[in-house]
GUZA-600836 format. One line per 2 residues: number of its first residue (from 1); their letters; for each residue x, y, z of N, C-alpha, C. Coordinates in pm, 1 decimal. Each point is the difference from the previous one (the first is absolute). Layout:
<sites>
NUM = A = X Y Z X Y Z X Y Z | ...
</sites>
This chain:
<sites>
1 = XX = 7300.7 10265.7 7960.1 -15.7 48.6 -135.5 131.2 -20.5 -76.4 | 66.8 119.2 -47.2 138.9 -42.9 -77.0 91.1 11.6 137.2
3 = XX = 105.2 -76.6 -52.0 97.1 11.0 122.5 98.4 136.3 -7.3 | 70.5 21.4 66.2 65.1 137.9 56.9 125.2 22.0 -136.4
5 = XX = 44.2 -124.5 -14.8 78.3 -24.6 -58.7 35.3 113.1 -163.4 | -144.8 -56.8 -27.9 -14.5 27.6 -150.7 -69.8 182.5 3.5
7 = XX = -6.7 52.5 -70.0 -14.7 106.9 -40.5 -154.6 -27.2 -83.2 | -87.5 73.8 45.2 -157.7 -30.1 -26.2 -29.1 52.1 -201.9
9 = XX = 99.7 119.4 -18.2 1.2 17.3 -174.1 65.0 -131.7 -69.9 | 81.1 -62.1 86.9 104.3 -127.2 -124.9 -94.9 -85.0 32.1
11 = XX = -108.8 -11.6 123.6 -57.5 -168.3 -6.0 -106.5 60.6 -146.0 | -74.2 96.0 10.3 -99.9 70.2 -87.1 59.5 -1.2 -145.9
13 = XX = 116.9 21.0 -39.3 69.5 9.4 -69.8 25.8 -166.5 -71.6 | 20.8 -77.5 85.1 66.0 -106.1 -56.1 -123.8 -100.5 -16.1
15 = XX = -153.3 12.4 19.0 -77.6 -52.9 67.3 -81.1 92.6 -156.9 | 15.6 87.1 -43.6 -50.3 55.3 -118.7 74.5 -45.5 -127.2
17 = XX = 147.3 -41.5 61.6 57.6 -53.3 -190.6 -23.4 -146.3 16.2 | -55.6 -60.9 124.7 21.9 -147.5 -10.1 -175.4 -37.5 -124.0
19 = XX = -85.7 85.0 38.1 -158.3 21.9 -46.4 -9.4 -68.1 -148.2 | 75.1 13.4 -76.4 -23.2 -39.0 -164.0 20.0 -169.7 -32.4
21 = XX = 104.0 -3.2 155.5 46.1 -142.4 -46.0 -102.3 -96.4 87.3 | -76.1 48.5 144.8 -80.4 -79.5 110.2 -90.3 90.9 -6.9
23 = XX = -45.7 34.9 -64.3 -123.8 58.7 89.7 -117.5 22.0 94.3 | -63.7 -141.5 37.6 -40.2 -76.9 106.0 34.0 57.2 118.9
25 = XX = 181.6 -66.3 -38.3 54.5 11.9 186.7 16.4 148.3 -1.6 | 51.6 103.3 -61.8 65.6 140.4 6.3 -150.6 29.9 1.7
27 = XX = -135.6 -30.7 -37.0 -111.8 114.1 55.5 -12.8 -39.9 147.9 | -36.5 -140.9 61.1 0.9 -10.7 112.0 69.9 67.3 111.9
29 = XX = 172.7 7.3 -44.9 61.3 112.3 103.2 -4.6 87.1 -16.0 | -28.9 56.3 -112.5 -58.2 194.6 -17.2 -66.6 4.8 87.6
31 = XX = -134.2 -119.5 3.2 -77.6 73.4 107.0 -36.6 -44.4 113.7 | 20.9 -129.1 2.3 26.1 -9.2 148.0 120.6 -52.0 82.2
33 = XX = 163.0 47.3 -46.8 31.0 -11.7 112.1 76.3 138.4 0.0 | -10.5 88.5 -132.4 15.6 133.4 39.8 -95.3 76.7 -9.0
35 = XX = -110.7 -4.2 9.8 -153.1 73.3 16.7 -15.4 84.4 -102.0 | 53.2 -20.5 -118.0 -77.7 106.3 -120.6 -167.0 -49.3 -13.3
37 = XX = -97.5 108.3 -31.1 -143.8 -38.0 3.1 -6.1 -25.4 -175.8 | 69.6 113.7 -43.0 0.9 -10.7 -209.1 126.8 -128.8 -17.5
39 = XX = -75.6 -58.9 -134.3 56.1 -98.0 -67.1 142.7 23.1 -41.1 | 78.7 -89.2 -26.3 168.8 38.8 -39.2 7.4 -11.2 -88.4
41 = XX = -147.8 -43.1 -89.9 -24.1 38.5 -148.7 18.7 146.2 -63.5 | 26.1 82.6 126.8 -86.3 152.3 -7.4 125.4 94.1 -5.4
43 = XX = 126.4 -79.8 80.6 95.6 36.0 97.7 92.3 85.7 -103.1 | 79.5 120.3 17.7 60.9 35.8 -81.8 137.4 -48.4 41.6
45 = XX = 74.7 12.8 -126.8 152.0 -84.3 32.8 75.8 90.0 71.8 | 117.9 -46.9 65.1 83.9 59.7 -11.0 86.3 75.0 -68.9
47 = XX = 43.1 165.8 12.6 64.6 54.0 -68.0 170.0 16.4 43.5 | 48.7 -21.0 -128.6 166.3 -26.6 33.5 50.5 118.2 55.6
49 = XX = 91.8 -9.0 67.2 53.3 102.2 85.0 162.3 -29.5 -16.6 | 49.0 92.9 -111.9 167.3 -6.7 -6.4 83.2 -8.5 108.1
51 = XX = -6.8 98.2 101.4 35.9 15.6 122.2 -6.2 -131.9 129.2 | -91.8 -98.5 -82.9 23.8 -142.3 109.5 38.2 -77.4 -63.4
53 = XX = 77.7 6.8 -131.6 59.7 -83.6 -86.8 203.6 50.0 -0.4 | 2.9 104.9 50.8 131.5 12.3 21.3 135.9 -54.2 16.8
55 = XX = 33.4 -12.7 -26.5 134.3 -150.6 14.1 102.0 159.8 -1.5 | 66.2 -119.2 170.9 159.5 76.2 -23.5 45.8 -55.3 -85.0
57 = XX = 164.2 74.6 -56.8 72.2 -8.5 -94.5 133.9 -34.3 33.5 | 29.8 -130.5 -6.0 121.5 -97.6 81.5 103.7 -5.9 -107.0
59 = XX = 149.0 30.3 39.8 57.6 -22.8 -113.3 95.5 -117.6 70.3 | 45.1 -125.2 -93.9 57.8 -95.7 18.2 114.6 -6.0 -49.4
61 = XX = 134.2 -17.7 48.9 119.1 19.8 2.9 37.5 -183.1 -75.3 | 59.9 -17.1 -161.2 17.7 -102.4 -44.3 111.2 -29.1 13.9
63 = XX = 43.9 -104.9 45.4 134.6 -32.9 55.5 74.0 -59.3 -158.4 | 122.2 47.8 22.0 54.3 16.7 -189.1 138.2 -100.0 57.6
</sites>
């Protein structure tokens, strides 16, 4: 099925924003090679989450 690798929300995730531009290929793996039975016509998006957008805060020393 998906490999170990990937995280099963980012393939779902990335496999739902690819939809507007392929839609063909992104319904085919909705449903069969990650087994959704409803269309990814149907699918609700992802909601942003501040907390996985976090960036440390690096400060860079300019050599003068």
């Amino acid at each position: 099925m998906i490999s170990s690798l990937l995280s099963v929300t980012i393939v779902h995730s990335f496999v739902n924003f690819l939809n507007p531009v392929i839609p063909h290929i992104t319904e085919e793996l909705w449903s069969v090679t990650l087994g959704n039975t409803e269309t990814i016509a149907y699918a609700k998006w992802p909601e942003y989450d501040e907390a996985k957008n976090a960036q440390a805060e690096n400060e860079a020393k300019i050599a003068e």
